[in-house]
N, C-alpha and C positions, 0 to 999 in steps of 0.2 A: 353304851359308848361304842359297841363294836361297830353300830351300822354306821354311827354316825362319821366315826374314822373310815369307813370303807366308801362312805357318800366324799369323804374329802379326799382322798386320795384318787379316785373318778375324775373328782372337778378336774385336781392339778393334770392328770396324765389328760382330761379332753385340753386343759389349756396348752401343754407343751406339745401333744399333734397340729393344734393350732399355729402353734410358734413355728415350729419344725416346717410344716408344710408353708407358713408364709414363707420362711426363710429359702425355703427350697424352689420358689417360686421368684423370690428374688434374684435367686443365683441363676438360674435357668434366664431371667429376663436379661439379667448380666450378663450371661454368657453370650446371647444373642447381643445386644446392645453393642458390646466393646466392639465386637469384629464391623459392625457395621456402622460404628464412630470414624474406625482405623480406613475402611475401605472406603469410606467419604472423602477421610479425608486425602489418600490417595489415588480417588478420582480426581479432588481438586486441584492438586498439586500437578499433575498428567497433563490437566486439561491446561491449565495456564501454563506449562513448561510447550506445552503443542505449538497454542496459539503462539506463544512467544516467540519457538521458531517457525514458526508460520510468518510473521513480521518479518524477522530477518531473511527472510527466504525471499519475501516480495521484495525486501528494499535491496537486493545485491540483485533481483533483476531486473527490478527499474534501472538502479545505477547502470547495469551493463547496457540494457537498451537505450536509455538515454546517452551514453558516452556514444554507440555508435552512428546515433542520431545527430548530435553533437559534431563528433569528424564528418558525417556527411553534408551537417550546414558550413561548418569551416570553409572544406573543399567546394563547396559551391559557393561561396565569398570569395574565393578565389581567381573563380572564373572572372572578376572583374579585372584582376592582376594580368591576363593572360587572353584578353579580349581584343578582337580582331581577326584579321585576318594568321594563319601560322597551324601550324600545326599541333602546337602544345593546348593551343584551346578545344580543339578536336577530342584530341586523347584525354585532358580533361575531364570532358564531357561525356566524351564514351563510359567512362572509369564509373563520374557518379551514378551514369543512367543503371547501368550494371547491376553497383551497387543497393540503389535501391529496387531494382527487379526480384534481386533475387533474395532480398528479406523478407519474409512475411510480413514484421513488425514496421520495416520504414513505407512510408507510402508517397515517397516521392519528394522532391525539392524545390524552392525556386530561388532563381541566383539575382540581386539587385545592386546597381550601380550606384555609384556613389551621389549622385541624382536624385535616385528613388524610379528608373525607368527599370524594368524586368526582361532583364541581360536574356533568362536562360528557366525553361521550367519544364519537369518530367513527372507527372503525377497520376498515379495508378488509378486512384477512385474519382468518383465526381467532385468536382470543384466549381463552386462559383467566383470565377478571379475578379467580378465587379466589386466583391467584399473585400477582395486583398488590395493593402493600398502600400506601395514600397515607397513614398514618401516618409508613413508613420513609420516603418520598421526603419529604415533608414534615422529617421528624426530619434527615435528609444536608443538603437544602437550605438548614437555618439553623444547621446546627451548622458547616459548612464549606462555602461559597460566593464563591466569586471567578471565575465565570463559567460559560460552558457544561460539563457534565459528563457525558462520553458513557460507557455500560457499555452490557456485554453484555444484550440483551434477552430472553432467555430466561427467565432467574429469575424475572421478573416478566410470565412470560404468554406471551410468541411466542414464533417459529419460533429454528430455528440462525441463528446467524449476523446474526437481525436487530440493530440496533442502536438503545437509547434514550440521548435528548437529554433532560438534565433542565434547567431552570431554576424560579428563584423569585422574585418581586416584592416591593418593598417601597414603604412610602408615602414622602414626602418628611420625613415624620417618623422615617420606622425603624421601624414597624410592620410584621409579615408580612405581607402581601397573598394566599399562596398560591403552588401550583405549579405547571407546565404539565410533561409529558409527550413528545414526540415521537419517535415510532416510524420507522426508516428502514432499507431493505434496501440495503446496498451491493452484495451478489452482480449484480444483473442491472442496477446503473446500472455499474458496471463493465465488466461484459462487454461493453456497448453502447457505451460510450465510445471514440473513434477511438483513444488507445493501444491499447486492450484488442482491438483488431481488427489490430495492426500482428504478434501472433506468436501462433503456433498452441500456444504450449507455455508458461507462464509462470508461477509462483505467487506470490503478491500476499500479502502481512501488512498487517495495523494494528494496532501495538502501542502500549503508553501507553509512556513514558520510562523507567519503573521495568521493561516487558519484560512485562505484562499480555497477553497476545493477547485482541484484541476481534475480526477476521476474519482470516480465512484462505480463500484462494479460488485456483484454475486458472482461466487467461483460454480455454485449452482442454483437450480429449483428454489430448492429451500421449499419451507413451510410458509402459507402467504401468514399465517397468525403469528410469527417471528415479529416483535417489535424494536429496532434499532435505535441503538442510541445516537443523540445529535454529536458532528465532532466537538464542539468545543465541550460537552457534556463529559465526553469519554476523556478530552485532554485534562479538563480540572482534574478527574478521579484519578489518571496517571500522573499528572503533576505532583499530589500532593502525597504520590505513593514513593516519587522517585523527583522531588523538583532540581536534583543536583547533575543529572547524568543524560543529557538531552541525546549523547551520540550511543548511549544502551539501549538494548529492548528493556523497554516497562512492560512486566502483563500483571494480570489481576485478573479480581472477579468483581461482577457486581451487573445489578441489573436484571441478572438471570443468562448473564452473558461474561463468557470469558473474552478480556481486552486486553490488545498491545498494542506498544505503539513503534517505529525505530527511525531514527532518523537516516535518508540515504546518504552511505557514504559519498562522500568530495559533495553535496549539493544540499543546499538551503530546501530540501524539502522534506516531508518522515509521513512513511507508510503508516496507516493504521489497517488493524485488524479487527473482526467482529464475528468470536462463533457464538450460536445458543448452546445451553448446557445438554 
């Protein structure tokens, strides 16, 4: 009996090194595991808190460059208030020109009559003004007006991507006054903007509420194998993250891509954002 007890007490201690060392193997796998569950998920968390204000960043400088887009087409609707001969049309005019010279972002204006004849126009980049027609801007401005109204500049003369500010004036009676014009490039006040300097890789929308794209832009290079997602794609997945809160940033993940979205304050339109992980 002796060997046979000493054959069984063999087995059991090779089984409990077996135990032990799996055991011991588990906890080591665990101990790796947990930390790099935890720092996943505190990259994820970084990464969407980034992008998020990465949104709010671009929509407080759209809103601000838009707003001074905006006073500059006002002011040149004005000029139709102030037309003729005198000296208040001079000064005026001197004021916008100025104005837009010395912005980067504005590129210029053109001021129309209540006609639709082109009172007054100062534009920095090339223009095809066969394209601009101050009939239609005229005919939009009093058929439907409730504030600034930004579209795609193209149609009407410039480059991609530029964007026009239209407004119209009216007298204290309700008479037309005319319209004002203002031409604005977001491409390179963006890219100069300290968000736009915080990530090498990012793609930027300005869409209206209805889902209109007015820009689209890379804050850089980027990777050409980066795949972007479509807007309406990225607003489902924010809608159905946040459908209650249209004037918050949403961000998220998904894709392989952290998303946000914000809508710019005072205006019917909301930035989206696009980094890869």
């Amino acid at each position: 009996m002796g060997p046979l007890r000493r054959k069984g007490n063999g087995n059991r201690i090779v089984v409990l090194s077996v135990a032990l060392s799996t055991l011991l193997m588990l906890g080591v796998i665990a101990a790796l595991f947990v930390p790099t569950v935890l720092e996943h998920r505190r990259a994820v968390a970084l990464g969407t808190e980034r992008t998020g204000l990465a949104a709010a960043g671009y929509a407080e400088r759209v809103a601000s460059l838009l707003g001074r887009a905006d006073q500059l087409a006002i002011s040149a609707a004005r000029l139709g208030e102030v037309s003729g001969p005198g000296e208040g049309y001079a000064l005026l005019r001197e004021t916008l020109q100025r104005d837009a010279r010395w912005s980067g972002a504005l590129d210029g204006y053109v001021a129309v009559s209540p006609s639709g004849e082109i009172l007054d126009q100062f534009l920095k980049g090339r223009t095809d003004m066969r394209a601009f027609s101050g009939p239609a801007v005229v005919a939009r401005t009093r058929d439907h007006w409730s504030g600034p109204v930004v579209r795609i500049a193209r149609p009407i003369g410039r480059q991609a991507w530029f964007l026009a500010v239209e407004r119209g004036t009216w007298t204290e009676e309700g008479a037309f006054n005319g319209a004002g014009v203002a031409f604005l490039s977001l491409e390179s006040a963006l890219r100069e903007a300290v968000v736009g300097r915080l990530f090498d890789n990012a793609l930027i929308r300005l869409q209206t509420l209805e889902g209109a794209l007015l820009f689209e832009s890379r804050s850089g290079e980027g990777d050409a194998r980066d795949v972007w997602v479509s807007g309406p794609r990225q607003k489902a997945f924010l809608d159905l993250m946040a459908p209650d809160s249209p004037a918050a940033v949403v961000a998220g993940r998904q894709f392989g891509l952290f998303l946000a979205s914000q809508r710019v304050p005072g205006l019917p339109l909301i930035i989206s954002v696009q980094i890869p992980e």
